[in-house]
C-alpha positions in Angstrom: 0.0 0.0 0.0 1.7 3.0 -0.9 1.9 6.1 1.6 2.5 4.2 5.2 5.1 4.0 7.2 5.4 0.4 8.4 6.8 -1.2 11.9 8.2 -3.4 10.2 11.8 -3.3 8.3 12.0 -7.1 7.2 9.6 -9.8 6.2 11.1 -12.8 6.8 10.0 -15.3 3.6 7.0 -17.7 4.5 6.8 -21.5 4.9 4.9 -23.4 1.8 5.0 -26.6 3.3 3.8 -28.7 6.7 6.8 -29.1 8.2 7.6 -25.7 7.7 4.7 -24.5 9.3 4.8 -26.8 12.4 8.8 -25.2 13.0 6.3 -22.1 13.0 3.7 -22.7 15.5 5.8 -24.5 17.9 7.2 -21.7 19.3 4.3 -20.5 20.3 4.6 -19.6 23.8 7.5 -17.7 23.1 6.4 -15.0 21.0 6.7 -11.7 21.5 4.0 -9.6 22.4 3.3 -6.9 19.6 5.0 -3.3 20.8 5.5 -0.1 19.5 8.9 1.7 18.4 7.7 4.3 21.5 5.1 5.6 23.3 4.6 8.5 20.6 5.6 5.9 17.6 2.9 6.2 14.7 3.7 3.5 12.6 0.7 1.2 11.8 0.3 -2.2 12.8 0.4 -4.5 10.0 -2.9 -7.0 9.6 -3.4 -10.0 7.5 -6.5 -10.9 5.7 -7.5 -14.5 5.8 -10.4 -14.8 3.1 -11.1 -12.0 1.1 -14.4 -12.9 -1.2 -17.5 -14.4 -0.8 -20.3 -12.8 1.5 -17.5 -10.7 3.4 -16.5 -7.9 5.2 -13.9 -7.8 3.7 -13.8 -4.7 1.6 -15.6 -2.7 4.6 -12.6 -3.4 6.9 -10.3 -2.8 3.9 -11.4 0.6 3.3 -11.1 1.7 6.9 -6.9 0.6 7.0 -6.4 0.9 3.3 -8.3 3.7 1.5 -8.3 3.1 -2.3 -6.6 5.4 -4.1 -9.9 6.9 -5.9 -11.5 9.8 -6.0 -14.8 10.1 -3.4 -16.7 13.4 -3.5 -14.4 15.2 -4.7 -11.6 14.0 -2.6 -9.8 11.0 -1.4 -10.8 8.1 1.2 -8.9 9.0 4.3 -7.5 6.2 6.9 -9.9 5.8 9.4 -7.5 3.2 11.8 -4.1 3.1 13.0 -3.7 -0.5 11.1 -2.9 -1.6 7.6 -3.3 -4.6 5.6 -0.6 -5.9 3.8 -1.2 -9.6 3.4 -4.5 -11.7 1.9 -5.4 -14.9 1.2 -8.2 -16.0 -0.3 -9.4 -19.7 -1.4 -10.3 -18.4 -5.0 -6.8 -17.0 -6.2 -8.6 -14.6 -8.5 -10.9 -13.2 -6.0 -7.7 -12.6 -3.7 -5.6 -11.1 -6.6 -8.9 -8.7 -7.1 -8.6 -7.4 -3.8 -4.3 -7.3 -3.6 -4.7 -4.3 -6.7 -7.5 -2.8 -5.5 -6.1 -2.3 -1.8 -2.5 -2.6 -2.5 -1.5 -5.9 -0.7 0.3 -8.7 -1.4 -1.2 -12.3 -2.2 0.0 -14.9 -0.2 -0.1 -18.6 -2.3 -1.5 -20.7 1.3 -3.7 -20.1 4.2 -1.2 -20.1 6.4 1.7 -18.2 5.2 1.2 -14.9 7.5 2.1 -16.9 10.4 4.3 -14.4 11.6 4.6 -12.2 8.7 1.7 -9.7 10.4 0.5 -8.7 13.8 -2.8 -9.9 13.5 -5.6 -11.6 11.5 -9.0 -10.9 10.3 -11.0 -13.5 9.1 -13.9 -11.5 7.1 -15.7 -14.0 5.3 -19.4 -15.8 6.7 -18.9 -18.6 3.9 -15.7 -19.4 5.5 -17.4 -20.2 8.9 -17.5 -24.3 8.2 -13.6 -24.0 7.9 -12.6 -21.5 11.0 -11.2 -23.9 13.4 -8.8 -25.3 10.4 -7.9 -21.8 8.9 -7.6 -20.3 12.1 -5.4 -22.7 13.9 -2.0 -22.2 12.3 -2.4 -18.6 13.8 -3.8 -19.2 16.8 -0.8 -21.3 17.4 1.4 -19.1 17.0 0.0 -16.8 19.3 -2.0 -14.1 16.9 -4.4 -12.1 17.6 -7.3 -12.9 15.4 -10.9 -11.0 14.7 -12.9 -13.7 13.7 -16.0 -13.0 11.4 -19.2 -14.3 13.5 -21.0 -16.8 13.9 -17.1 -18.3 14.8 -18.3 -22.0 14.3 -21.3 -24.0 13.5 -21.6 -26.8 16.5 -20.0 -26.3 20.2 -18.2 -28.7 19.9 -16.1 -26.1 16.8 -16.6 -23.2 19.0 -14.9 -25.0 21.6 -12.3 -25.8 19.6 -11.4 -22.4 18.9 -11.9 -20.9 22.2 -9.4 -23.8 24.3 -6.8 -23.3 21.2 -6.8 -19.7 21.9 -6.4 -20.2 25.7 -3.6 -22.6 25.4 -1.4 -20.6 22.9 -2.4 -17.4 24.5 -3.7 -15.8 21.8 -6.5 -13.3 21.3 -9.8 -13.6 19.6 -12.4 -11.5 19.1 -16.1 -12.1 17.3 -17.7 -8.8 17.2 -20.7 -7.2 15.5 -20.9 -3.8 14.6 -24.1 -3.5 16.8 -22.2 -3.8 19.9 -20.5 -0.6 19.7 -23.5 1.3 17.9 -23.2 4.0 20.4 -26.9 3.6 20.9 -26.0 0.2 22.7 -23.9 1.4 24.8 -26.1 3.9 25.6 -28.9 1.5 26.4 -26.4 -0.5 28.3 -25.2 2.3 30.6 -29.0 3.4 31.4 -29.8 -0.5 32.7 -27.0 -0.5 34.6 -27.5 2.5 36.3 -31.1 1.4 37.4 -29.9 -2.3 38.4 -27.6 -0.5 40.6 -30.0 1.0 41.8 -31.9 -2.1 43.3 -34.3 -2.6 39.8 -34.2 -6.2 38.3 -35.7 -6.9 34.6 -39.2 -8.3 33.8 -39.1 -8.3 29.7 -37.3 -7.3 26.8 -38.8 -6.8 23.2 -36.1 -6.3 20.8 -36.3 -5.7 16.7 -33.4 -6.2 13.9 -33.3 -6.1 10.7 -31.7 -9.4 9.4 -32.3 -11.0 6.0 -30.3 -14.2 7.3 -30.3 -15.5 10.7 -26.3 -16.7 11.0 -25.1 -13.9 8.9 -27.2 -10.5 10.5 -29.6 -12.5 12.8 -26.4 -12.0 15.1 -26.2 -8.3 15.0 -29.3 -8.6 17.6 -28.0 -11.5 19.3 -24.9 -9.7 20.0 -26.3 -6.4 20.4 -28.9 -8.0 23.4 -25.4 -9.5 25.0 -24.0 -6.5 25.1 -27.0 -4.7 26.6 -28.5 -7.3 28.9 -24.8 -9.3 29.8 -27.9 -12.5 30.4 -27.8 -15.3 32.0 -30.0 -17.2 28.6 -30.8 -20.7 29.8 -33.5 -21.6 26.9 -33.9 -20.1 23.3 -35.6 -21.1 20.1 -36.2 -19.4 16.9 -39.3 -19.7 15.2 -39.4 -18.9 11.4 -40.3 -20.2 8.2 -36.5 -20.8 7.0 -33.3 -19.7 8.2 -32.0 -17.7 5.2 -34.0 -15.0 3.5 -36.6 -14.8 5.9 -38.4 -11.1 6.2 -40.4 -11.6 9.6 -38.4 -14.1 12.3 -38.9 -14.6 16.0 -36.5 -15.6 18.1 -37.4 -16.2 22.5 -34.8 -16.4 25.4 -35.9 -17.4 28.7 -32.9 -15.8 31.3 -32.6 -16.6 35.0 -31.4 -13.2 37.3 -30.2 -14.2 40.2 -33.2 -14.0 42.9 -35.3 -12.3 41.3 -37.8 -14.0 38.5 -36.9 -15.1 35.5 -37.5 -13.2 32.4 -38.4 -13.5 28.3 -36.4 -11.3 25.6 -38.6 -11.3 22.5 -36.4 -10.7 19.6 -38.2 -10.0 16.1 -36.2 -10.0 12.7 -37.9 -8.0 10.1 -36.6 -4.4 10.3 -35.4 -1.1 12.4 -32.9 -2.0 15.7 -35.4 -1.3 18.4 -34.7 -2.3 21.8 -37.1 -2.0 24.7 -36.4 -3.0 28.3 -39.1 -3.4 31.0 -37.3 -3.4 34.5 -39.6 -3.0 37.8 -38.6 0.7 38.0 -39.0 2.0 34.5 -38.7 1.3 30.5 -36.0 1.8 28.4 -35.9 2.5 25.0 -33.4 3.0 22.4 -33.2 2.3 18.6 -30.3 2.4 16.1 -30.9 4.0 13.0 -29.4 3.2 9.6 -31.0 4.8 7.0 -28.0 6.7 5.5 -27.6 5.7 2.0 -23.8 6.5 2.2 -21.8 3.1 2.1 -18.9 4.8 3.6 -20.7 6.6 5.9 -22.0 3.3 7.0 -18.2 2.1 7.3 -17.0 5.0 9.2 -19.8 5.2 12.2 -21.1 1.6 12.0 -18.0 -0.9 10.6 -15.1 1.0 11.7 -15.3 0.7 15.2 -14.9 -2.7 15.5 -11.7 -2.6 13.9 -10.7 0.2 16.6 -11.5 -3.1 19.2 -9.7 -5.2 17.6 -6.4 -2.9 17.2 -6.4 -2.2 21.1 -6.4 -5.9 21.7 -3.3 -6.5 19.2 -1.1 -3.7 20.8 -2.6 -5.1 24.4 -3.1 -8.7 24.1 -5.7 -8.2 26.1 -9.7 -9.6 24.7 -13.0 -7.4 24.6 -14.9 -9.6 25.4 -14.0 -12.9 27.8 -13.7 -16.7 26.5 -16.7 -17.6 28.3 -18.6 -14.5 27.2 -17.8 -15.7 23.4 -19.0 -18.8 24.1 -22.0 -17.7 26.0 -23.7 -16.2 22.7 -22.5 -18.4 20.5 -24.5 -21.1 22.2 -27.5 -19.2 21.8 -26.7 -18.1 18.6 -26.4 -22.5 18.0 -29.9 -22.7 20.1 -31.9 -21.0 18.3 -30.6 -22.5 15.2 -30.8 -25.9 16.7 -34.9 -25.2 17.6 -35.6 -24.1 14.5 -34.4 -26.7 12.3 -35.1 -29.7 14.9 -37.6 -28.9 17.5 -40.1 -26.4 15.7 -39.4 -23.7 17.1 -40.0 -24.4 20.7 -37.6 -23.4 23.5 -34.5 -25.7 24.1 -32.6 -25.6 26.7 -29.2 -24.2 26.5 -27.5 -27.3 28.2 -29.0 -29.7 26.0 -28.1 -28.8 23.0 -25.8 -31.0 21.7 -22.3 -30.6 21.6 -21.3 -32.0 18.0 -24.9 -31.2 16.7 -23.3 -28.6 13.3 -25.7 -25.8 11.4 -25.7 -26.2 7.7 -23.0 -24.5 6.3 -24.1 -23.9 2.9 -24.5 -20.2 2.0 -23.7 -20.7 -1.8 -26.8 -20.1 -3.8 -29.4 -19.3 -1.2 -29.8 -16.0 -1.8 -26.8 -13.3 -2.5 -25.2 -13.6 -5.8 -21.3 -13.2 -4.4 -21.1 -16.1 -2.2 -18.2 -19.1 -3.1 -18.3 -22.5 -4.0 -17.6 -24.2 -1.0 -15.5 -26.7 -3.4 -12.5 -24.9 -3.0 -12.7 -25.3 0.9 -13.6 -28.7 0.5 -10.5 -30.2 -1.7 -8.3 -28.0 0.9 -9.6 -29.7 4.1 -11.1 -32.7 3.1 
């Protein structure tokens, strides 16, 4: 990428081969944490992307480290992060050669040939899900940090996977969604707590979010209730006519609190980001807006600032969000999926859904022209 001043002075050549790559990982523990020239250095911290087609946010993230050089109202994209990409791979070698022009970054031949070339890895790519604990576990093994495109995995038993990988080899992962630092979140967030502090417990939650796919963008109010609520969900189900494409969804929690009674969140998908809390001393109310037009606008105030999250925890090593706080919504996230494709619907209890019970990971043809062929994927892992 031309114009940025890197941390970096040498790129040491990558492995192409297994043997290679295990002399890479095995190190592991001894890897140095990521750390600036000086306090007052600016140089940009250099980010590999793992997957660059397919139904991705890919080119999002992209423009907020490396703004193409093209004209935009006038003017020129500026930077909108202190990181830059300088590394892709992509399991369709034209797709990743596409976006190595366009944002000025070198095409690596294998999956796992940034091991140690980078400081950290984004996986931005939903079709890739299916894949993520075998793409992901060169780098985790090495230490990297790694933003990992939600859902993370399709079956505990993946997520798990993933999570005790990252724990052993010390290395940080984060599976964000852009609704969890909408500012109106947080905002809802910080008006809850101040009234559970102030001895108020919750009795409902009514929630709306506009998702044409429940995996995908169903998450975005998954996540977003997480990061309002912080439950305790012990039952979910999703009732809906299908899981991709769908215009009007519901999806039920059922959440214990401590001493006080339990309580439902109702979460519909069809449009808007409404969010309604019932607590025994007052409502709260907050929606997140999104009718701007602007595609970079979108990327600057609604994308961007989970790249921001993700930059802190490279230079830090420390996570946003916990392990078991990862794991937590991604087994609702798995629950609902799990009620609606086996159980009608109905509520299931969190702890019975079954560990190596996987959610279809088929996106190619269902609804969105750009998604892959999984085949690539296939031949590569088997």
């Amino acid at each position: 990428m031309p114009g940025y001043s890197s941390r970096r002075s040498f790129i040491t050549t990558a492995a192409a081969g297994g043997s290679v790559l295990a002399s890479k990982t095995a190190g592991a523990k001894s890897k140095k944490q990521y750390k600036r020239k000086s306090p007052a250095s600016n140089e940009l911290i250099e980010v590999g992307m793992l997957s660059t087609g397919g139904y991705s946010h890919a080119d999002v993230w992209g423009k907020a480290m490396n703004p193409p050089l093209e004209e935009f109202r006038g003017g020129f994209l500026p930077r909108l992060t202190g990181m830059v990409m300088t590394m892709c791979w992509d399991p369709d070698p034209e797709r990743a050669e596409a976006f190595g022009k366009k944002f000025g970054v070198k095409v690596v031949k294998n999956y796992y040939d940034m091991v140690d070339r980078v400081d950290g890895i984004i996986t931005a790519d939903y079709d890739i899900t299916g894949w993520m604990p075998q793409l992901s576990k060169p780098y985790l093994e090495a230490g990297m940090p790694i933003l990992i495109e939600r859902p993370m995995a399709l079956s505990l038993r993946e997520a798990k996977e993933i999570i005790e990988r990252s724990k052993k080899f010390n290395a940080p992962i984060y599976v964000p969604s852009a609704y969890e630092t909408r500012f109106e979140t947080i905002r809802a967030r910080a008006k809850l707590k101040k009234l559970l502090d102030e001895g108020a417990y919750i009795t409902g939650v009514v929630a709306t979010q506009a998702a044409r796919d429940y995996p995908a963008h169903g998450t975005h109010g998954i996540y977003k209730l997480y990061t309002i609520l912080n439950p305790d969900v012990i039952a979910a189900g999703l009732l809906s006519d299908d899981w991709w494409g769908f215009n009007s969804a519901v999806m039920t929690w059922k959440c214990q609190q401590g001493d006080h009674p339990d309580y439902y969140v109702g979460l519909q998908f069809s449009s808007d980001g409404w969010t309604i809390i019932n607590t025994s001393k007052g409502q709260i109310q907050e929606n997140i807006d999104l009718t701007s037009d602007d595609p970079y606008s979108r990327a600057k105030g609604h994308n961007t600032p989970n790249v921001h999250e993700f930059a802190i925890m490279v230079e830090t090593g420390k996570m946003p969000q916990s392990h078991e706080y990862i794991m937590a919504k991604t087994t609702t996230l798995l629950t609902g999926f799990y009620s609606h494709l086996e159980k009608n619907g109905n509520l299931v209890n969190c702890a019975d859904l079954p560990e190596t019970w996987r959610a279809p990971d088929r996106f190619t043809g269902r609804t969105f022209k750009n998604h892959r062929d999984p085949a690539a994927l296939d031949e590569l892992f088997g």
